[in-house]
PDB file of N, CA, C and O in Angstrom:
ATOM      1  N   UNK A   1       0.839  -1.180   0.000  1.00  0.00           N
ATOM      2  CA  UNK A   1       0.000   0.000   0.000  1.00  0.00           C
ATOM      3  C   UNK A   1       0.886   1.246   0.000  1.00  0.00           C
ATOM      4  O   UNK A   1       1.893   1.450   0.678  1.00  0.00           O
ATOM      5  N   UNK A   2       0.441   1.846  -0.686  1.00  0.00           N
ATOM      6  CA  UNK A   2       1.292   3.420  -1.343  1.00  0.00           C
ATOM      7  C   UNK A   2       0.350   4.559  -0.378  1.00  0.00           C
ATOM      8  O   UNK A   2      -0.846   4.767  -0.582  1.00  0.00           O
ATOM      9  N   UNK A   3       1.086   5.164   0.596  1.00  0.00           N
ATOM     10  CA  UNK A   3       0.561   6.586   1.133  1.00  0.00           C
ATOM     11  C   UNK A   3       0.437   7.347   0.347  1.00  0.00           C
ATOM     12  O   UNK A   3       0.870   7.026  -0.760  1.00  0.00           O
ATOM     13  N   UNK A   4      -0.303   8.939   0.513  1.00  0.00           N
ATOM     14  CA  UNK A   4      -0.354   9.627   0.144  1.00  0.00           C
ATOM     15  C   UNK A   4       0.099  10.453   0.724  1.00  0.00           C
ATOM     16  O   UNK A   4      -0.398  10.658   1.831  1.00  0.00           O
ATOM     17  N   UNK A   5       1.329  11.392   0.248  1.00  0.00           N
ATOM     18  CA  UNK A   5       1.703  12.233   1.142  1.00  0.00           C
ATOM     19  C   UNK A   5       1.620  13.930   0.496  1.00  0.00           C
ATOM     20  O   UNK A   5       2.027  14.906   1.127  1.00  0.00           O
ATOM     21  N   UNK A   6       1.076  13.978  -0.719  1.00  0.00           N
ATOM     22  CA  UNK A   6       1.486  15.124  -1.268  1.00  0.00           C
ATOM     23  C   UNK A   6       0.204  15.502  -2.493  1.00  0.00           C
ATOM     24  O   UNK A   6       0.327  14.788  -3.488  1.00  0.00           O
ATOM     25  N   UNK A   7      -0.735  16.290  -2.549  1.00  0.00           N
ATOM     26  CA  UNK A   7      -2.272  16.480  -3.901  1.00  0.00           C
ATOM     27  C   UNK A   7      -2.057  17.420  -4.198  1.00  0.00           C
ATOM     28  O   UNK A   7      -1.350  18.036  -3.400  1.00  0.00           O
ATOM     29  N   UNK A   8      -2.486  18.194  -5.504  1.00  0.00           N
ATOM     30  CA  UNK A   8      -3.198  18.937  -5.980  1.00  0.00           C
ATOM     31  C   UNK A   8      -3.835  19.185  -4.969  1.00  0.00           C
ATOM     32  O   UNK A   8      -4.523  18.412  -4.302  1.00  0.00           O
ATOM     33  N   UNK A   9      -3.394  21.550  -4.634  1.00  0.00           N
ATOM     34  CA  UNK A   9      -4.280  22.082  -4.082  1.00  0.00           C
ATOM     35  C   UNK A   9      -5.971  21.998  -4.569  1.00  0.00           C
ATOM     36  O   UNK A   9      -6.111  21.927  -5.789  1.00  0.00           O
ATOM     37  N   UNK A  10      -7.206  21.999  -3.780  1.00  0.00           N
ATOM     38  CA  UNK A  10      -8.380  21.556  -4.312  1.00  0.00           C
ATOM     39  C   UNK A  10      -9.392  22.797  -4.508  1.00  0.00           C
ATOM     40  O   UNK A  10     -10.605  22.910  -4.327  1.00  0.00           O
ATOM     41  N   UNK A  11      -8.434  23.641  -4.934  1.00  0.00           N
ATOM     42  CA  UNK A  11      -8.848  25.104  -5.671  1.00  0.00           C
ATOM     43  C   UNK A  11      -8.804  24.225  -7.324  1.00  0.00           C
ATOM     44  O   UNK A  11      -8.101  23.270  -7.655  1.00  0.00           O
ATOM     45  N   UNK A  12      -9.858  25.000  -8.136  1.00  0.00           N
ATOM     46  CA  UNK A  12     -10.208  24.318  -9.233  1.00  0.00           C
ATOM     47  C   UNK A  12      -9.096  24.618  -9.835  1.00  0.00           C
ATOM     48  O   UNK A  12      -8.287  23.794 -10.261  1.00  0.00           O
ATOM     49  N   UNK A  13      -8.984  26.059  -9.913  1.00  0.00           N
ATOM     50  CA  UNK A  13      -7.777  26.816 -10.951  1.00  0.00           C
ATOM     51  C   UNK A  13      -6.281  26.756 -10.528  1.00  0.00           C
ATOM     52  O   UNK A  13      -5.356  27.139 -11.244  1.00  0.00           O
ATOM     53  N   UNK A  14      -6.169  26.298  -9.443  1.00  0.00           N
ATOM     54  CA  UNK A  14      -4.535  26.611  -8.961  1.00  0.00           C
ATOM     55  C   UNK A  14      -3.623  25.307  -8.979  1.00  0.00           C
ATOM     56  O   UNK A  14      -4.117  24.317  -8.441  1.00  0.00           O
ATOM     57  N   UNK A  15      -2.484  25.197  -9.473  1.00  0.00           N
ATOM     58  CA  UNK A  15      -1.569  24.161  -9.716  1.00  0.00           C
ATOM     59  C   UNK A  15      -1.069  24.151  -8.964  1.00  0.00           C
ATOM     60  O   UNK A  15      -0.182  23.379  -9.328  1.00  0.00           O
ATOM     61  N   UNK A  16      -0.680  24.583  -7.393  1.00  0.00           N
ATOM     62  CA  UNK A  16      -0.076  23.922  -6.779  1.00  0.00           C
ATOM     63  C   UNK A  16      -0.371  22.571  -5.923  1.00  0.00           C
ATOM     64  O   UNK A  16      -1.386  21.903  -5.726  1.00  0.00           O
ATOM     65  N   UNK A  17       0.997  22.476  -5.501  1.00  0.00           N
ATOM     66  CA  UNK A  17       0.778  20.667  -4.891  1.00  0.00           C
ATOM     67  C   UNK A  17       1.074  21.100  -3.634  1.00  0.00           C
ATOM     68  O   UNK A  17       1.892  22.015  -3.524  1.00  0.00           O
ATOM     69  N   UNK A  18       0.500  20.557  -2.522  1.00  0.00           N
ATOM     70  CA  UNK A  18       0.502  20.391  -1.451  1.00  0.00           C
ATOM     71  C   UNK A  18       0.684  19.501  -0.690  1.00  0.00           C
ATOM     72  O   UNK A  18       0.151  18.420  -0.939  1.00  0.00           O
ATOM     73  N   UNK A  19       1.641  19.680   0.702  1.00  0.00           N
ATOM     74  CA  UNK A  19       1.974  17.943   1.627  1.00  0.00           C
ATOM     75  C   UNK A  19       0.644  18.486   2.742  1.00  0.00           C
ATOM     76  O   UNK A  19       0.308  19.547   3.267  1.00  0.00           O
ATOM     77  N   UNK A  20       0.160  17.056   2.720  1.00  0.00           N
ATOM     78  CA  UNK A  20      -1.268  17.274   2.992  1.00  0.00           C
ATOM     79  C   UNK A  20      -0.809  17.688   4.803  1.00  0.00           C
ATOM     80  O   UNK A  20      -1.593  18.340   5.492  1.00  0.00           O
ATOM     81  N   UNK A  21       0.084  17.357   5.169  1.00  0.00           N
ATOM     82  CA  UNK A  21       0.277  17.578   6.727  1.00  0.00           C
ATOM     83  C   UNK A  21       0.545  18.661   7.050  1.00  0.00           C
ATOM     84  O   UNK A  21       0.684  19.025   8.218  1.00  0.00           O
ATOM     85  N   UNK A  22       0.726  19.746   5.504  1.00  0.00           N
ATOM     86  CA  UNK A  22       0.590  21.452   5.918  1.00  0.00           C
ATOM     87  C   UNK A  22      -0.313  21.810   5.546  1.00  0.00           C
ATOM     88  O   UNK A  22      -0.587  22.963   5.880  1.00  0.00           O
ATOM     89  N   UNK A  23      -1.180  21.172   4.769  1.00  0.00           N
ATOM     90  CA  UNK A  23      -2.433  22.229   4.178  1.00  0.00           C
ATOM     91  C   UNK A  23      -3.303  22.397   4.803  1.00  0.00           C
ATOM     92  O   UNK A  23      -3.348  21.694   5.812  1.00  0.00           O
ATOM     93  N   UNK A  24      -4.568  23.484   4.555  1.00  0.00           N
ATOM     94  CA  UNK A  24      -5.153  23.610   5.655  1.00  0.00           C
ATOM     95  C   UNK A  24      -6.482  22.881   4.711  1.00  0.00           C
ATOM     96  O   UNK A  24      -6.782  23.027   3.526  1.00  0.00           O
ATOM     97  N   UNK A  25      -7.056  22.112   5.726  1.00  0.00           N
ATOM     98  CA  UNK A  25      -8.194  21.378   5.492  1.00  0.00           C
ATOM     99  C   UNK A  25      -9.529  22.158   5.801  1.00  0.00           C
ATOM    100  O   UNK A  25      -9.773  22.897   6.755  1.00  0.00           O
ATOM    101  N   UNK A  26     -10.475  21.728   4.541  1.00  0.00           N
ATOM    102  CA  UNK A  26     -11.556  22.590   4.759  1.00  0.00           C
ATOM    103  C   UNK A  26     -13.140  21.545   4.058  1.00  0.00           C
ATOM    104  O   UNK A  26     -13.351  21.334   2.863  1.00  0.00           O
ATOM    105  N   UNK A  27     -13.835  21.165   4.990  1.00  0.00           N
ATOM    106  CA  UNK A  27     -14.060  19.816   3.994  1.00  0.00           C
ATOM    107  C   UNK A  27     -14.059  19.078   3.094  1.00  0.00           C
ATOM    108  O   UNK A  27     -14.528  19.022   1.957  1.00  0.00           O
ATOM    109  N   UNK A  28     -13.068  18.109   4.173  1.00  0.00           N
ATOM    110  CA  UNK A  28     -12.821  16.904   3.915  1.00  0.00           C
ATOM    111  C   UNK A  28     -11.542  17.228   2.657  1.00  0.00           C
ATOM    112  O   UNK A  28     -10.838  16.265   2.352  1.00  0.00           O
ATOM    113  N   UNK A  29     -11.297  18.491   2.009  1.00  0.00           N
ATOM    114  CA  UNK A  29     -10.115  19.072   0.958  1.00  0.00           C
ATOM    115  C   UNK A  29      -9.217  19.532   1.213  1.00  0.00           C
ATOM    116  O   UNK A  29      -9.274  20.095   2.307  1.00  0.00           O
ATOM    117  N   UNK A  30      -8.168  19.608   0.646  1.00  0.00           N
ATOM    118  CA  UNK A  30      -6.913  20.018   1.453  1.00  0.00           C
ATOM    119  C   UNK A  30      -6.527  21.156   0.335  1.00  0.00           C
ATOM    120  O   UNK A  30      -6.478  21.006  -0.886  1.00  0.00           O
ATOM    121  N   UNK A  31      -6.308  22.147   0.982  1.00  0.00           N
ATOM    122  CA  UNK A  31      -6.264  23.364   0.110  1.00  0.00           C
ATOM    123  C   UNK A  31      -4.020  23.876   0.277  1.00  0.00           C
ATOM    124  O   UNK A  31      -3.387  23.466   1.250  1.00  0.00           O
ATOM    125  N   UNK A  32      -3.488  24.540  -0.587  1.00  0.00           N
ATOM    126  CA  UNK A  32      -2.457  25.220  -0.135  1.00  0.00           C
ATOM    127  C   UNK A  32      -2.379  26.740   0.575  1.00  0.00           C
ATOM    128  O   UNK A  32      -1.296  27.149   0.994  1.00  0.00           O
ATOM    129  N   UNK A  33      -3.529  27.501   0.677  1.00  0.00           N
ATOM    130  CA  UNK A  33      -3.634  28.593   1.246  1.00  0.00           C
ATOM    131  C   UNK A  33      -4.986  28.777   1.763  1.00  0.00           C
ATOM    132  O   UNK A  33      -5.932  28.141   1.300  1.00  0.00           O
ATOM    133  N   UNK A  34      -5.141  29.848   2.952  1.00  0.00           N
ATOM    134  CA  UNK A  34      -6.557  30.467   2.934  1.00  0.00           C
ATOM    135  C   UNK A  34      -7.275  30.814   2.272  1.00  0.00           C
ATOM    136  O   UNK A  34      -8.474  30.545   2.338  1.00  0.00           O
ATOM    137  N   UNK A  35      -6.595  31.696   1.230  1.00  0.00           N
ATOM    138  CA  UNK A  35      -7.352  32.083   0.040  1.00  0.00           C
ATOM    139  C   UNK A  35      -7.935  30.906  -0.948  1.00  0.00           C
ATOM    140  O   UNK A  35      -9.025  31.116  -1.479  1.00  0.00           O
ATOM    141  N   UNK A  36      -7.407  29.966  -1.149  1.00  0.00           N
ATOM    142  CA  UNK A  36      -7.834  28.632  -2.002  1.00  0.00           C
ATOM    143  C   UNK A  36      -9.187  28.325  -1.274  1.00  0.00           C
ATOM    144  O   UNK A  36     -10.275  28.489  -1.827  1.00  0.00           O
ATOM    145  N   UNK A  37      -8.959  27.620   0.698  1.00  0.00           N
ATOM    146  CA  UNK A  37      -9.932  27.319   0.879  1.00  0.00           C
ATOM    147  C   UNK A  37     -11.177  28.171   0.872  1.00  0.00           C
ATOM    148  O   UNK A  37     -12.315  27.730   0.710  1.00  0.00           O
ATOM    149  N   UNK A  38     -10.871  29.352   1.051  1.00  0.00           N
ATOM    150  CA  UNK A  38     -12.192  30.109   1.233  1.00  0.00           C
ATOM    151  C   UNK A  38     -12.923  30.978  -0.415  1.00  0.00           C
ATOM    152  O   UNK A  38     -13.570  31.992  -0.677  1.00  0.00           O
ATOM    153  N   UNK A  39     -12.274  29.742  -1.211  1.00  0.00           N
ATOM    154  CA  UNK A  39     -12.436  29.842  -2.841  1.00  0.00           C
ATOM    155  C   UNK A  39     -12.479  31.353  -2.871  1.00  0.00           C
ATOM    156  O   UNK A  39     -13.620  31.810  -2.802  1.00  0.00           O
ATOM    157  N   UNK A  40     -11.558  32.179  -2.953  1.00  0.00           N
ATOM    158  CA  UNK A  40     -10.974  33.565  -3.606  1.00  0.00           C
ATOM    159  C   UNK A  40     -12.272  33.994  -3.539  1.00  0.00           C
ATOM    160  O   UNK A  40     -12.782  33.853  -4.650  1.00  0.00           O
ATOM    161  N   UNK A  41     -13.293  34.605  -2.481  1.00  0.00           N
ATOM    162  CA  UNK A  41     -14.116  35.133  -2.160  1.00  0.00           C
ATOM    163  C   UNK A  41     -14.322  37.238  -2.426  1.00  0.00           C
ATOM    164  O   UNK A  41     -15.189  37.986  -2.880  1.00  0.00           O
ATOM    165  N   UNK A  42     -13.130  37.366  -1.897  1.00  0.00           N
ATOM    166  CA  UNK A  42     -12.260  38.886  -1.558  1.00  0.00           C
ATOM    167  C   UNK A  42     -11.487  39.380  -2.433  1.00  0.00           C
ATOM    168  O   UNK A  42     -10.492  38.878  -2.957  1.00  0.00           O
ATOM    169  N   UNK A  43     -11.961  40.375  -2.582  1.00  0.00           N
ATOM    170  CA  UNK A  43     -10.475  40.872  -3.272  1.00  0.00           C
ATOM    171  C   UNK A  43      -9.305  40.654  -3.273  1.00  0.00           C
ATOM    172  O   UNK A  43      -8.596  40.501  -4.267  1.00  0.00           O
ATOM    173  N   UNK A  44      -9.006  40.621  -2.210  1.00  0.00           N
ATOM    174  CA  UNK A  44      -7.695  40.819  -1.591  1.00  0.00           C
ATOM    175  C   UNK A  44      -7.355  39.603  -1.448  1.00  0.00           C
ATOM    176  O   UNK A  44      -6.365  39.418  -0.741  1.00  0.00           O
ATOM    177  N   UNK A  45      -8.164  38.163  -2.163  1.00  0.00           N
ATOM    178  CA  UNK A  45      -7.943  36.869  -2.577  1.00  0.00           C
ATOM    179  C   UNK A  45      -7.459  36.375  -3.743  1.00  0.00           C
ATOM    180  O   UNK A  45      -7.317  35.190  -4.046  1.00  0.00           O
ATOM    181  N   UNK A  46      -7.112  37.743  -4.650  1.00  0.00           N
ATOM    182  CA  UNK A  46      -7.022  36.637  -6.009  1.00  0.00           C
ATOM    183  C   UNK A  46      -5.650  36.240  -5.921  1.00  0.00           C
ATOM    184  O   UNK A  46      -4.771  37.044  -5.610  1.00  0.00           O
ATOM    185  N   UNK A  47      -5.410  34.954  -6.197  1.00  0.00           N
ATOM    186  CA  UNK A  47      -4.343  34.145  -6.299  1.00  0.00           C
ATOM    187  C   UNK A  47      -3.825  33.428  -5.162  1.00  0.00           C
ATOM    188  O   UNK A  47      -4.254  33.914  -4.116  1.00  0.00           O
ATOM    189  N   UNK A  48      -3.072  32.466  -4.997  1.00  0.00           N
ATOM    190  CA  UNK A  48      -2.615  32.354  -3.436  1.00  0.00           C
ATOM    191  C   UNK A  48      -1.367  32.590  -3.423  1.00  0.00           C
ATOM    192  O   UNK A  48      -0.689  31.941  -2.626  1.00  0.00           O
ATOM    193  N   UNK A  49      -0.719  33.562  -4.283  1.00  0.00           N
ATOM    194  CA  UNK A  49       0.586  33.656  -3.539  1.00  0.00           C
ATOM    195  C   UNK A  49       1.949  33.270  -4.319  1.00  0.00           C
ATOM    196  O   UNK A  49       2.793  33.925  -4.932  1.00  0.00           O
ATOM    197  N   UNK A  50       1.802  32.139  -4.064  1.00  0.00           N
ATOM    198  CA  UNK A  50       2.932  31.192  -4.738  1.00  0.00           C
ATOM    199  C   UNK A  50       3.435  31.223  -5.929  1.00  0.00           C
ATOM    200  O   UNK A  50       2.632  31.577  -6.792  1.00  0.00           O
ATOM    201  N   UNK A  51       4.557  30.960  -6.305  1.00  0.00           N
ATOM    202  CA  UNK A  51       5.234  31.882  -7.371  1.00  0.00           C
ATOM    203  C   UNK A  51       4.679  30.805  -8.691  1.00  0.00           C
ATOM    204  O   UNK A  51       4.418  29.607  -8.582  1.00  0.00           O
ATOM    205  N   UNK A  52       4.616  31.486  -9.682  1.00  0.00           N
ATOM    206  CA  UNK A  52       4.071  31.098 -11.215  1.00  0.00           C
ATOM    207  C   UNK A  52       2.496  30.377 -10.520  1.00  0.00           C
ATOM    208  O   UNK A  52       2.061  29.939 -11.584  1.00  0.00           O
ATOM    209  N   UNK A  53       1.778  30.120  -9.824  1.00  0.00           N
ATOM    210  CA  UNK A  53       0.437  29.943  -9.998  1.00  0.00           C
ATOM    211  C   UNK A  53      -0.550  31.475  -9.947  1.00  0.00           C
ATOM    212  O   UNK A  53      -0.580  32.074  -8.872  1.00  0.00           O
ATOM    213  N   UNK A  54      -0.921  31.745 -10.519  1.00  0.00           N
ATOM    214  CA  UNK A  54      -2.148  32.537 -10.839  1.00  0.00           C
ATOM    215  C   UNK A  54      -3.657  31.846 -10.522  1.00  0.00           C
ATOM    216  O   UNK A  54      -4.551  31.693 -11.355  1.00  0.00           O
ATOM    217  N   UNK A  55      -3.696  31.524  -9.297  1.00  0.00           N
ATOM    218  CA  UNK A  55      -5.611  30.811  -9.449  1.00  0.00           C
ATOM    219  C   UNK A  55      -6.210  31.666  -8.990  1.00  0.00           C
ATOM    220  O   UNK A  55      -5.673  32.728  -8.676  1.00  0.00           O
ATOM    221  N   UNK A  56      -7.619  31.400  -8.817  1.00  0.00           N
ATOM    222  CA  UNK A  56      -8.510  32.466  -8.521  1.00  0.00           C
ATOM    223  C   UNK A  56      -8.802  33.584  -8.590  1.00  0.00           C
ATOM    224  O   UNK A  56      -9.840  33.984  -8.062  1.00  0.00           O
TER     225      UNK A  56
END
């Protein structure tokens, strides 16, 4: 049996990968930022950050 240690943030648009033991979980999904989980709601949400992804 193969763990999982590492997904696709579960923002639709954003490519980053995430180790699930830092991301922040938001049901039952494991997101790479606040802004991902709280699906880029805010202005002051678009993108999460991380260098060359553009989501949200």
């Amino acid at each position: 049996m193969i763990a999982v240690t590492t997904m696709k943030c579960a923002c639709g648009s954003c490519e980053c990968q995430v180790s699930i033991a830092d991301a922040i979980k938001k049901n039952d999904q494991y997101y790479c930022c606040q802004a991902c989980a709280n699906g880029h709601v805010n202005e002051n949400e678009k993108g999460c950050g991380h260098q060359g992804c553009g989501c949200g």
